[in-house]
PAKEKE-817278 format. One record per residue (C-alpha): residue number from 1; x negated, y negated, z; residue in three letters. Coordinates in steps of 0.02 Angstrom, whole numbers, m for minus. Layout:
BEGIN
+-----+--------+--------+--------+-----+
:   k :      u :      v :      w :   r :
+-----+--------+--------+--------+-----+
: NUM :      X :      Y :      Z : Ala :
...
+-----+--------+--------+--------+-----+
This chain:
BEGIN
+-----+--------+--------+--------+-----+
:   k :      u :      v :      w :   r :
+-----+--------+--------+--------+-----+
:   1 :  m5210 :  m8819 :   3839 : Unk :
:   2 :  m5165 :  m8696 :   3965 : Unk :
:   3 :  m5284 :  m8609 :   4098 : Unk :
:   4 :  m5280 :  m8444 :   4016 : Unk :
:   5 :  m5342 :  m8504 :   3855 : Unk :
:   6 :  m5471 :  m8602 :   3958 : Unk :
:   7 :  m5531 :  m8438 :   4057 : Unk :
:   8 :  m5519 :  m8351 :   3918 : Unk :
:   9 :  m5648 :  m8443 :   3806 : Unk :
:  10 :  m5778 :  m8451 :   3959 : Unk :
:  11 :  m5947 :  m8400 :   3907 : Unk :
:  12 :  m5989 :  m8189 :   3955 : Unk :
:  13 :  m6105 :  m8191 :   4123 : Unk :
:  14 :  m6242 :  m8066 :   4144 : Unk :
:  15 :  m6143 :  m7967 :   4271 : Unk :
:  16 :  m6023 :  m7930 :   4134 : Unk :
:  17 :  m6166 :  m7876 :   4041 : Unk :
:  18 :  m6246 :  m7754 :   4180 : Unk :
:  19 :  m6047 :  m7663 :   4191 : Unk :
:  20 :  m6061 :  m7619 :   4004 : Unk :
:  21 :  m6225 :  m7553 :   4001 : Unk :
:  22 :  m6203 :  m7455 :   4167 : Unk :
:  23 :  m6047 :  m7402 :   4089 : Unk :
:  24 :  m6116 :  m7339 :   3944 : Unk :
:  25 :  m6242 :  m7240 :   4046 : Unk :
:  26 :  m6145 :  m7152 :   4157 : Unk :
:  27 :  m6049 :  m7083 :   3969 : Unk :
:  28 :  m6213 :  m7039 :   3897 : Unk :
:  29 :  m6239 :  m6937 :   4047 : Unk :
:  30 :  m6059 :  m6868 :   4066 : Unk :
:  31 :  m6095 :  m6844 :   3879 : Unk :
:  32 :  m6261 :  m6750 :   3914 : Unk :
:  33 :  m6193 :  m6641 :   4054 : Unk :
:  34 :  m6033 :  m6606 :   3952 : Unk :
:  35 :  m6171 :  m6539 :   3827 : Unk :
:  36 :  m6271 :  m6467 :   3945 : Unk :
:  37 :  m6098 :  m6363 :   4025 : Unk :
:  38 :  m6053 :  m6313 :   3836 : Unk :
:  39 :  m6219 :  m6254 :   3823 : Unk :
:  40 :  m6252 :  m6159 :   3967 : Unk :
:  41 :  m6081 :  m6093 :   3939 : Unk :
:  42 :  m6101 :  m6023 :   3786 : Unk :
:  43 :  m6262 :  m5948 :   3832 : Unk :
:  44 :  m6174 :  m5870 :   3963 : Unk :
:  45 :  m6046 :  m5824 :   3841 : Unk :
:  46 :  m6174 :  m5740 :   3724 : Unk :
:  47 :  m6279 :  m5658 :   3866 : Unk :
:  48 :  m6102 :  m5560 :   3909 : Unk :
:  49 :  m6063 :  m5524 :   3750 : Unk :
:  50 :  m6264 :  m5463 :   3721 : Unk :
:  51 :  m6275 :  m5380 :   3887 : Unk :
:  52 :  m6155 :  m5274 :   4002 : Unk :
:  53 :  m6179 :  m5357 :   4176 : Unk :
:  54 :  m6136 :  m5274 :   4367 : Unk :
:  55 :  m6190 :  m5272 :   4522 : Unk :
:  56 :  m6096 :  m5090 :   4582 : Unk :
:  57 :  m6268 :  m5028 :   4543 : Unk :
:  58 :  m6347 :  m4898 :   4680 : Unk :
:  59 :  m6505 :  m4834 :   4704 : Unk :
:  60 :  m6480 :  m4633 :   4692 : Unk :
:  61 :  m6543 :  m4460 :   4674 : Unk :
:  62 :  m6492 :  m4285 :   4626 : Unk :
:  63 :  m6596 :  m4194 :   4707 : Unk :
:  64 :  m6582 :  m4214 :   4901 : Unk :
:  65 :  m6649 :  m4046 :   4992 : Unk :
:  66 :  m6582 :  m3972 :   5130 : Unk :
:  67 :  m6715 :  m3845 :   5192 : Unk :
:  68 :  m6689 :  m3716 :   5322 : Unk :
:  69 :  m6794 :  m3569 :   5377 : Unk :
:  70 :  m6714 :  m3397 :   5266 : Unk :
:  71 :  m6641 :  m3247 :   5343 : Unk :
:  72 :  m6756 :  m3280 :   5529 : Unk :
:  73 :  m6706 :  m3394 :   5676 : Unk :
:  74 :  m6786 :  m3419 :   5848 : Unk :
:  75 :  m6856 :  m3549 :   5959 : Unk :
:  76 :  m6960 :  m3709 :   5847 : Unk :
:  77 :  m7140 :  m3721 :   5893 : Unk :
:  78 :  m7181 :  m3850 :   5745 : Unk :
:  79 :  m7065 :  m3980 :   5710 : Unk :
:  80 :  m7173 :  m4138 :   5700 : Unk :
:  81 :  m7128 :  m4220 :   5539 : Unk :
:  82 :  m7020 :  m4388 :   5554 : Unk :
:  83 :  m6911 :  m4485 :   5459 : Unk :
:  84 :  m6956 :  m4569 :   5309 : Unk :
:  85 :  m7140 :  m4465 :   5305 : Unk :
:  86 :  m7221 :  m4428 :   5150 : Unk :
:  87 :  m7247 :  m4239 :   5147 : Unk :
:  88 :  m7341 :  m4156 :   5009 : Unk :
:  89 :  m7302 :  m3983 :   4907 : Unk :
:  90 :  m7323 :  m3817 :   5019 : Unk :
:  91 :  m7357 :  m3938 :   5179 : Unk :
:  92 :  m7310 :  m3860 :   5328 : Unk :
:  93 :  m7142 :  m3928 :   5402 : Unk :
:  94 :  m7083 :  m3822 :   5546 : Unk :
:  95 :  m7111 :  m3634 :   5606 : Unk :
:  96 :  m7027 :  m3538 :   5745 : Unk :
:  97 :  m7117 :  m3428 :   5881 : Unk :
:  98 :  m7163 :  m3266 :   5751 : Unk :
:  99 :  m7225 :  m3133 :   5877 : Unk :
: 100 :  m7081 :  m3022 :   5843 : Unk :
: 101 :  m7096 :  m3023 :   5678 : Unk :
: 102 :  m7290 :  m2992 :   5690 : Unk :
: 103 :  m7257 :  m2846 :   5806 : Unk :
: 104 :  m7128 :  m2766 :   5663 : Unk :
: 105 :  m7253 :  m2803 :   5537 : Unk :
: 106 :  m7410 :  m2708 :   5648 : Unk :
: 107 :  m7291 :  m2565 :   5697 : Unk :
: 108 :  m7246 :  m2508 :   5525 : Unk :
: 109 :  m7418 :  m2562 :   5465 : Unk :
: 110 :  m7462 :  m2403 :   5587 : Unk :
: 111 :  m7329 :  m2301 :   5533 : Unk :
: 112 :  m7375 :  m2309 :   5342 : Unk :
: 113 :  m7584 :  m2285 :   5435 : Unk :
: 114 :  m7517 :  m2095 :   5509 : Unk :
: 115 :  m7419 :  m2055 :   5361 : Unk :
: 116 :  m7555 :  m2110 :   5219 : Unk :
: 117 :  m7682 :  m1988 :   5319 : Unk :
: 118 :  m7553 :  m1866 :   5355 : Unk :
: 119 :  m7508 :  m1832 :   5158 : Unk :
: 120 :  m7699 :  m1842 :   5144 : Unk :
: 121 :  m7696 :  m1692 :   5238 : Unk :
: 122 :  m7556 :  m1620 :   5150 : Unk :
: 123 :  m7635 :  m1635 :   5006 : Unk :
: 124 :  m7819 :  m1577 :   5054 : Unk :
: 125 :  m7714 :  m1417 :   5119 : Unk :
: 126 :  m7631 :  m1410 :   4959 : Unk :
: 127 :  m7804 :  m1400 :   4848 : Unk :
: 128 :  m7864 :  m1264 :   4954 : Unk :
: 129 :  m7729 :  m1172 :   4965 : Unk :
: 130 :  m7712 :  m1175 :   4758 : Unk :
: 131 :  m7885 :  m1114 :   4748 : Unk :
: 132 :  m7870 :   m979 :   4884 : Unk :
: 133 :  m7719 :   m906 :   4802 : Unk :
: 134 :  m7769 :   m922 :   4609 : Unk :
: 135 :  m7947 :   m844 :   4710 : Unk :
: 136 :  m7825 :   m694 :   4774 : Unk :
: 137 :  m7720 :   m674 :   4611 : Unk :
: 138 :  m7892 :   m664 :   4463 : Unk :
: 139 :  m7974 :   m534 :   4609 : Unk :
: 140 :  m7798 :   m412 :   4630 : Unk :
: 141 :  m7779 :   m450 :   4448 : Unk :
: 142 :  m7949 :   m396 :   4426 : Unk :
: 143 :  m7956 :   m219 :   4515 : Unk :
: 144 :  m7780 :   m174 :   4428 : Unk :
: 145 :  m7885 :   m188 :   4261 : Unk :
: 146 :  m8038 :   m126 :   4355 : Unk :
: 147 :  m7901 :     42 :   4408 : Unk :
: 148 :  m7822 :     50 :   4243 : Unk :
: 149 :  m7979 :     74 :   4161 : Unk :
: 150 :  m8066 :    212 :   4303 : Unk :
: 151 :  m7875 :    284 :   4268 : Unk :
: 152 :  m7930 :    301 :   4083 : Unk :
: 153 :  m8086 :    353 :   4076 : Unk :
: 154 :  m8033 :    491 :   4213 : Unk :
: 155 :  m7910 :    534 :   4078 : Unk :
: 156 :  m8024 :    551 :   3932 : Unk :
: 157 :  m8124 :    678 :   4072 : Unk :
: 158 :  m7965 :    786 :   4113 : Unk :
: 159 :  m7957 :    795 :   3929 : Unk :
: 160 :  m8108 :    849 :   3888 : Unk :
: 161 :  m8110 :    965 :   4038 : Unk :
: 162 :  m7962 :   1049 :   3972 : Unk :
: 163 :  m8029 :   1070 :   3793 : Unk :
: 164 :  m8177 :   1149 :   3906 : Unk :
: 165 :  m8071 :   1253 :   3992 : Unk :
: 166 :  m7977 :   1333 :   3850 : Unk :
: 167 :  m8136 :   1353 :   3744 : Unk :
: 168 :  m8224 :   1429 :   3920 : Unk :
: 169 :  m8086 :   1546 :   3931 : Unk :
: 170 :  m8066 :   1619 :   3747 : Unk :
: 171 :  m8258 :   1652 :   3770 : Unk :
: 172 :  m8211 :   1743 :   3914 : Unk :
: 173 :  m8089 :   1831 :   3837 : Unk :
: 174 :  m8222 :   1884 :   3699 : Unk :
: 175 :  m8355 :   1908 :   3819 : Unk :
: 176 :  m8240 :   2030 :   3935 : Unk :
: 177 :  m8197 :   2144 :   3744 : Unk :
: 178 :  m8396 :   2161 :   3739 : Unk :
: 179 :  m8420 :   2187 :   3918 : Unk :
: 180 :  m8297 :   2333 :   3931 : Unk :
: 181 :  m8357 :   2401 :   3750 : Unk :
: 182 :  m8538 :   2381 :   3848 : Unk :
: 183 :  m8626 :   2283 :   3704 : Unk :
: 184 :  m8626 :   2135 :   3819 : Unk :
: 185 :  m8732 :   2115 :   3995 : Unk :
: 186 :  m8614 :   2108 :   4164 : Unk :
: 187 :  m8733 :   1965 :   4201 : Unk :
: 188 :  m8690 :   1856 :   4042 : Unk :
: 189 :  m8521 :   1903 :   4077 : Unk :
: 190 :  m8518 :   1845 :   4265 : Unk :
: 191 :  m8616 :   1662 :   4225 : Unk :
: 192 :  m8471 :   1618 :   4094 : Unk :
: 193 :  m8327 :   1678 :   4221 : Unk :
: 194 :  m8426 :   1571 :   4350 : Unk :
: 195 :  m8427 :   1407 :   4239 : Unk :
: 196 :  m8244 :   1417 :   4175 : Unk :
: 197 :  m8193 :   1430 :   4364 : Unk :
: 198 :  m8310 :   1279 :   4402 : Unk :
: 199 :  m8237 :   1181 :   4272 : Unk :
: 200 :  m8053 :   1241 :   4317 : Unk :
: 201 :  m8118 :   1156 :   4492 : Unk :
: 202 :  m8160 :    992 :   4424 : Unk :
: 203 :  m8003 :   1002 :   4350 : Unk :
: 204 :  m7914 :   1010 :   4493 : Unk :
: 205 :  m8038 :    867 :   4582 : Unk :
: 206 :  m7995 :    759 :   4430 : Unk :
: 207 :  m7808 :    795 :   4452 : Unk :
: 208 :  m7821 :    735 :   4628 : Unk :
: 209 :  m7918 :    583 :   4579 : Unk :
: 210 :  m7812 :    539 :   4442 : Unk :
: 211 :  m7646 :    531 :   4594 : Unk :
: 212 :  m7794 :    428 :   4684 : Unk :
: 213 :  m7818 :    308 :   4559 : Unk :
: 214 :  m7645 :    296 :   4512 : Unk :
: 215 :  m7600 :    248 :   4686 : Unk :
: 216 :  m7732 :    112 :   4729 : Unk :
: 217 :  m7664 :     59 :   4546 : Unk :
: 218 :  m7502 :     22 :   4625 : Unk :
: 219 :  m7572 :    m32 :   4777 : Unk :
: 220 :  m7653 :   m174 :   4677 : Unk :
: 221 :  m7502 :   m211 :   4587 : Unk :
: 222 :  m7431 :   m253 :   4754 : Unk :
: 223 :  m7587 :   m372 :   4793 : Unk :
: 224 :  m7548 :   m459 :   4626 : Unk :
: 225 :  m7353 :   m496 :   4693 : Unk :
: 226 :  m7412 :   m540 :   4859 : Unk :
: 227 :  m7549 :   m660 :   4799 : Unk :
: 228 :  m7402 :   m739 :   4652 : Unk :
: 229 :  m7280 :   m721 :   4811 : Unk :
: 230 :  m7400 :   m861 :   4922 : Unk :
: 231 :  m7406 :   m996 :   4773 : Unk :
: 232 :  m7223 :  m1018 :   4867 : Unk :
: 233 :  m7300 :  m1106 :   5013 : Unk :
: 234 :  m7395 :  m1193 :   4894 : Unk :
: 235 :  m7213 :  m1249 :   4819 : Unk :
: 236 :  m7188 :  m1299 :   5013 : Unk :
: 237 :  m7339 :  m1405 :   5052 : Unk :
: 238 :  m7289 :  m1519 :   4883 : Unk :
: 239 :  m7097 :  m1517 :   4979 : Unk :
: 240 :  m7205 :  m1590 :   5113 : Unk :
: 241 :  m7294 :  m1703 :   5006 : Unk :
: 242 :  m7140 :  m1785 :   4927 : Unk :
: 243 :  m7049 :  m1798 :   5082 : Unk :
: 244 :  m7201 :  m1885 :   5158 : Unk :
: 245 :  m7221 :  m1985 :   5006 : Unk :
: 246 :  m7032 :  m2044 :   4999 : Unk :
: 247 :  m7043 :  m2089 :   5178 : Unk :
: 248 :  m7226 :  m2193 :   5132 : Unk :
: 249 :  m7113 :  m2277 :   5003 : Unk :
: 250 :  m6975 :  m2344 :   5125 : Unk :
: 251 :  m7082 :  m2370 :   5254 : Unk :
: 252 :  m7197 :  m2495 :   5119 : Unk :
: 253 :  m7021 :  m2575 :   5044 : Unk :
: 254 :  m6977 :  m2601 :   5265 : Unk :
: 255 :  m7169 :  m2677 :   5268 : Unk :
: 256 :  m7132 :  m2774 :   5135 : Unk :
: 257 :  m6973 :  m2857 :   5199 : Unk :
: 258 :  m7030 :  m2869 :   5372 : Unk :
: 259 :  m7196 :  m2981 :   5304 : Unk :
: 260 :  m7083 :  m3055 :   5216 : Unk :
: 261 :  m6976 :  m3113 :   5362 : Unk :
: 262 :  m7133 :  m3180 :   5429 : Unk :
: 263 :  m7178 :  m3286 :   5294 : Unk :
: 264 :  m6993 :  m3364 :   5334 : Unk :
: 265 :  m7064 :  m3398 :   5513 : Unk :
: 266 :  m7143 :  m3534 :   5427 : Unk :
: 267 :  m7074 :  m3693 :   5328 : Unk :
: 268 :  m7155 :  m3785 :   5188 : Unk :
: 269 :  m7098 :  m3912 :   5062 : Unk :
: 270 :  m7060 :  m3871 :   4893 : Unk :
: 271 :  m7088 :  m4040 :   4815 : Unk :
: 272 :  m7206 :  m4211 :   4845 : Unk :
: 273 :  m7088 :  m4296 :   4943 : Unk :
: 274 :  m7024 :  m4377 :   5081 : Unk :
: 275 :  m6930 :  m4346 :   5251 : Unk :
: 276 :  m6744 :  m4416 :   5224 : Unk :
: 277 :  m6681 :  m4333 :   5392 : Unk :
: 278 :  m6706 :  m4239 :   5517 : Unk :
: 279 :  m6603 :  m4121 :   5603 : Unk :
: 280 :  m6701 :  m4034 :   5764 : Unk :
: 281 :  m6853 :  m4067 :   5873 : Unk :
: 282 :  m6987 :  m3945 :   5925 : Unk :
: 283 :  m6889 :  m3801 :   6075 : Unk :
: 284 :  m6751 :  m3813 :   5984 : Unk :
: 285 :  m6671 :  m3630 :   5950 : Unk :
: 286 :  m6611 :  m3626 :   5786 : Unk :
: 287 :  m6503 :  m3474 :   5672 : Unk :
: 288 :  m6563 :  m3431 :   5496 : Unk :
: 289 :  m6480 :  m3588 :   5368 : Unk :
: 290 :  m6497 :  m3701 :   5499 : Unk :
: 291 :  m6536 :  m3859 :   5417 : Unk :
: 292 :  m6704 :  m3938 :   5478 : Unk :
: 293 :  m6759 :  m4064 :   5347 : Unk :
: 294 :  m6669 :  m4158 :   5211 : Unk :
: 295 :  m6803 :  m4214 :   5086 : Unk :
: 296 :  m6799 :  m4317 :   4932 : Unk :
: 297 :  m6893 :  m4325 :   4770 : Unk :
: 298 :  m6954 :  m4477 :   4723 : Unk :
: 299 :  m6963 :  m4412 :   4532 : Unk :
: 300 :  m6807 :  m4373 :   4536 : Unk :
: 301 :  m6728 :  m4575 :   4592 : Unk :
: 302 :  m6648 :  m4660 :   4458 : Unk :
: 303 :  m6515 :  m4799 :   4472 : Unk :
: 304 :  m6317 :  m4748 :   4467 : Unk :
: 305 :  m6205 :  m4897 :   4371 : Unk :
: 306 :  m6010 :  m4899 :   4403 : Unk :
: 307 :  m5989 :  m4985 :   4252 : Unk :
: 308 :  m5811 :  m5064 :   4215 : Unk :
: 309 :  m5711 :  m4977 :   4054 : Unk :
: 310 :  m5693 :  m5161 :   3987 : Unk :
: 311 :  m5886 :  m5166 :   3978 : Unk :
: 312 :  m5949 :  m5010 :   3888 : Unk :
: 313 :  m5938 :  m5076 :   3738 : Unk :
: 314 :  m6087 :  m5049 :   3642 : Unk :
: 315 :  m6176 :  m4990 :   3801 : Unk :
: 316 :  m6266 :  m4808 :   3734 : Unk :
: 317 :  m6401 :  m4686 :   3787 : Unk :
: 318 :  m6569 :  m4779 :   3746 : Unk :
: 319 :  m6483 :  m4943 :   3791 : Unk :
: 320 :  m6620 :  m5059 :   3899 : Unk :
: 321 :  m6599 :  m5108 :   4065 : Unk :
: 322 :  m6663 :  m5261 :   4204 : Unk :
: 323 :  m6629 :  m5227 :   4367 : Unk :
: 324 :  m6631 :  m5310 :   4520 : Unk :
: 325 :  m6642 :  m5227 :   4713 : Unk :
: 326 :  m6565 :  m5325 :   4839 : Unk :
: 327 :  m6694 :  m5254 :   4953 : Unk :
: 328 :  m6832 :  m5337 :   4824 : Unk :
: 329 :  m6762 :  m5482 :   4737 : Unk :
: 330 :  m6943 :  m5535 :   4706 : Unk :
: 331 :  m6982 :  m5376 :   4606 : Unk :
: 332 :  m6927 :  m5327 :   4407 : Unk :
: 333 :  m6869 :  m5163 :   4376 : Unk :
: 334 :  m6822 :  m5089 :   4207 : Unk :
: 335 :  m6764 :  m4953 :   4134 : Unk :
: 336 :  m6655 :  m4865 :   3998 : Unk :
: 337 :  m6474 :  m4804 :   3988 : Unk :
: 338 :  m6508 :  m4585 :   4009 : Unk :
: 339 :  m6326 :  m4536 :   4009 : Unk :
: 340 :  m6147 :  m4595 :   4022 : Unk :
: 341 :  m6023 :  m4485 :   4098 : Unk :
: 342 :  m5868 :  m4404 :   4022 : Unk :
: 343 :  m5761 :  m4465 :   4150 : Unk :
: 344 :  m5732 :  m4588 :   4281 : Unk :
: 345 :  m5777 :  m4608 :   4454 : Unk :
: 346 :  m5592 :  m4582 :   4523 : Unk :
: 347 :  m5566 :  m4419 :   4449 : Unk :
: 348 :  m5691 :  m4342 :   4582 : Unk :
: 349 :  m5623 :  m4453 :   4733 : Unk :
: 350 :  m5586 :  m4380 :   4879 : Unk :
: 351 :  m5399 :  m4403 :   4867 : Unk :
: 352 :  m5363 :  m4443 :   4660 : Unk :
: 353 :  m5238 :  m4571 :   4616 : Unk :
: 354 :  m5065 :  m4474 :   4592 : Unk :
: 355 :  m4965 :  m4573 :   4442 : Unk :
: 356 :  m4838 :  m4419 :   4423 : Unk :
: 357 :  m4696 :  m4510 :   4500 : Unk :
: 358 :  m4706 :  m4657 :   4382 : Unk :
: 359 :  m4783 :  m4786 :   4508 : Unk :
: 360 :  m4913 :  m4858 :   4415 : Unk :
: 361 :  m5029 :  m5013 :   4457 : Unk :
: 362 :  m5180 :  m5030 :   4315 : Unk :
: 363 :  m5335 :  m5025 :   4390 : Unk :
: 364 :  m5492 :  m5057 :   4299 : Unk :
: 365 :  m5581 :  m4904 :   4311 : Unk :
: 366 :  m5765 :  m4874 :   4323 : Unk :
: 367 :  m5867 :  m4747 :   4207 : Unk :
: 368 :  m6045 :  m4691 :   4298 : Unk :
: 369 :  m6192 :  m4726 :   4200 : Unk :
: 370 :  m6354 :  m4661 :   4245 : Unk :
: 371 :  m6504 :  m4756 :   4199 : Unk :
: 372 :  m6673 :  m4693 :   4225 : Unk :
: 373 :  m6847 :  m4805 :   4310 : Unk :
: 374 :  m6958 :  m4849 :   4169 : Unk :
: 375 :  m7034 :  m4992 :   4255 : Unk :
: 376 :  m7078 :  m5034 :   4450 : Unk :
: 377 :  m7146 :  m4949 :   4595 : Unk :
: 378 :  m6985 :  m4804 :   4633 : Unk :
: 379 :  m7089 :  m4780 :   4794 : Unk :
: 380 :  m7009 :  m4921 :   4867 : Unk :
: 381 :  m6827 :  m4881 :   4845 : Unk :
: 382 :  m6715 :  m4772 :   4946 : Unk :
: 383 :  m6545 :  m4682 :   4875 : Unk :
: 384 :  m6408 :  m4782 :   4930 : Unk :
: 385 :  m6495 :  m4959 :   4907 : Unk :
: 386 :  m6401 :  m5080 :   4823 : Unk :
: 387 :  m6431 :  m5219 :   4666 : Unk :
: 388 :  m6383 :  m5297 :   4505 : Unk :
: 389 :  m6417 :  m5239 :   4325 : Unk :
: 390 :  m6401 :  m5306 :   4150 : Unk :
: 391 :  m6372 :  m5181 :   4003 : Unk :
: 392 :  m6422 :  m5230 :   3836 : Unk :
: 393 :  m6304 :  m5182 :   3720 : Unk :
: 394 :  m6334 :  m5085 :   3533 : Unk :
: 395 :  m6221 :  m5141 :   3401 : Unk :
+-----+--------+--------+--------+-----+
């Protein structure tokens, strides 16, 4: 019998034992970590395929303020807020020396003062004058009617004076027959020639009365003109009056700008907010625009995706959202897909990619996708901070 036969029947040792077994560990546990790889794999597999992941995700805002004072400049007097202070609605922020602008405000303050009590004159003057003149025009008005009548009731006299006079003298006529046939007295005779020439008289008197009458009748005629004639400066003091009134008018639209101007001597916030930068210090001399705060809205912060075209796939508005800031890896933040732009980011770069002359390299391109804070404290983050984010996907 040879050696190798004789080797080869020698009885197994326990170190040969102890190999196998520690061999057939080390498989169950390349075995187990094989499974565990697979697994974790196609976890992996299936969290990409249930979720679009990325970390071009940015902290950002729409709404960063740059406020300025409007239409006034001069030298800064208040200018105390810093960087990264929380400011509150209508808090004051700045304000430039004002004194001019209070000065324009008191002087045509004055102005409108003299002019208000200068129409109130016009128009006290205006009242009286009215009443003096409609005063002169009932009383001319009233001794033309007064005249007119005198003129004919002297009239109706003359008349009757005349009737006298013609009946006087036919009984003259008579009594001179019987007087010079000596049936009547010379006596009789004498008292009726006496009365007809008395009554011929005030005939004559009311002749001359009537041209009296007649001409303070046209005499008051002229007082009615003249008294109609003065409701002409009447007609002038309201050409005052409106002239005053139109200058009252631009003077108060002047007031109004000018204390307007002054309320842009002074700068407050338009939002709860905070300080993001700022751009002067108290003495500084600044125009009207100048920039002296940029603020920022904390409402207003949501999160800003670049999201590659290969991974919007099933990614919609509504979609949920984890998110991680590098600044706070210790903190959860979710929140929900708001909107998915119509194009991508390149379109609006700076200098756009020009494929005209046929040189083309494919680049994935990235779609922005604006998801809004429904969970965590937004105080904390700042536009621009960086972090990670997993989109659930709808199917």
């Amino acid at each position: 019998m040879s050696r190798t036969e004789t080797d080869t029947k020698q009885p197994t040792g326990p170190s040969d034992t102890s190999n196998r077994k520690h061999k057939r560990i080390a498989l169950l546990i390349l075995l187990a970590a094989l499974v565990l790889v697979i697994v974790y794999g196609g976890l992996m597999i299936k969290h990409r395929i249930d979720y679009a992941v990325t970390d071009a995700v940015f902290v950002d805002t729409d709404r960063i303020i740059n406020l300025g004072l409007k239409k006034v400049g001069g030298r800064l007097v208040v200018m105390d807020k810093v960087e990264g202070e929380e400011i509150r609605q209508g808090e004051l922020l700045a304000a430039i020396d004002s004194r001019d602008y209070e000065l324009k405000v008191t002087g045509i303050g004055e102005k409108i003062k003299a002019l208000t009590h200068r129409r109130e004159q016009l128009e006290l003057s205006r009242r009286k004058t009215a009443r003096q003149v409609e005063l002169k025009i009932g009383m001319a008005r009233d001794q033309v009617t007064g005249t007119r009548r005198s003129i004919a009731a002297l009239r109706d006299q003359i008349a009757a004076l005349k009737a006298n006079v013609v009946q006087l003298e036919r009984d003259l006529e008579r009594y001179r027959n019987l007087y010079s046939e000596g049936v009547l007295p010379r006596r009789k005779f004498e008292v009726l020639e006496t009365r007809l020439e008395a009554r011929k008289k005030e005939l004559q008197a009311n002749g001359k009365k009537l041209a009296g009458l007649r001409s303070q009748l046209a005499a008051n005629e002229k007082e009615v003109l003249i008294a109609v004639s003065e409701k002409i400066s009447i007609r002038e003091i309201d050409k005052s009056i409106a002239a005053v009134r139109a200058e009252l008018k631009a003077l108060q639209s002047r007031l109004k700008e000018a204390e307007l101007d002054l309320s842009y001597c002074r700068l407050t916030s338009p939002i709860d907010g905070r300080i993001a930068k700022k751009y002067h210090s108290r003495g500084d001399v600044v125009g009207s625009g100048t920039p002296l705060y940029a603020l920022v809205d904390p409402q207003d912060i949501h999160i800003l995706v670049l999201l590659g075209e290969k991974k919007l796939d099933g990614v919609k508005p509504g979609c949920r959202a984890r998110i991680t800031i590098d600044a706070y890896p210790d903190l959860d933040y979710e929140g929900e897909v708001e909107s998915i732009m119509p194009t991508s980011a390149a379109k609006f770069a700076l200098v756009p990619r020009d494929i005209s002359a046929g040189e083309f390299t494919k680049v994935v391109q990235r779609i922005p996708v604006k998801v809004k804070i429904t969970k965590g404290d937004i105080a904390l983050l700042r536009p621009g901070m960086g972090g990670e984010i997993e989109i659930e996907r709808q199917r």
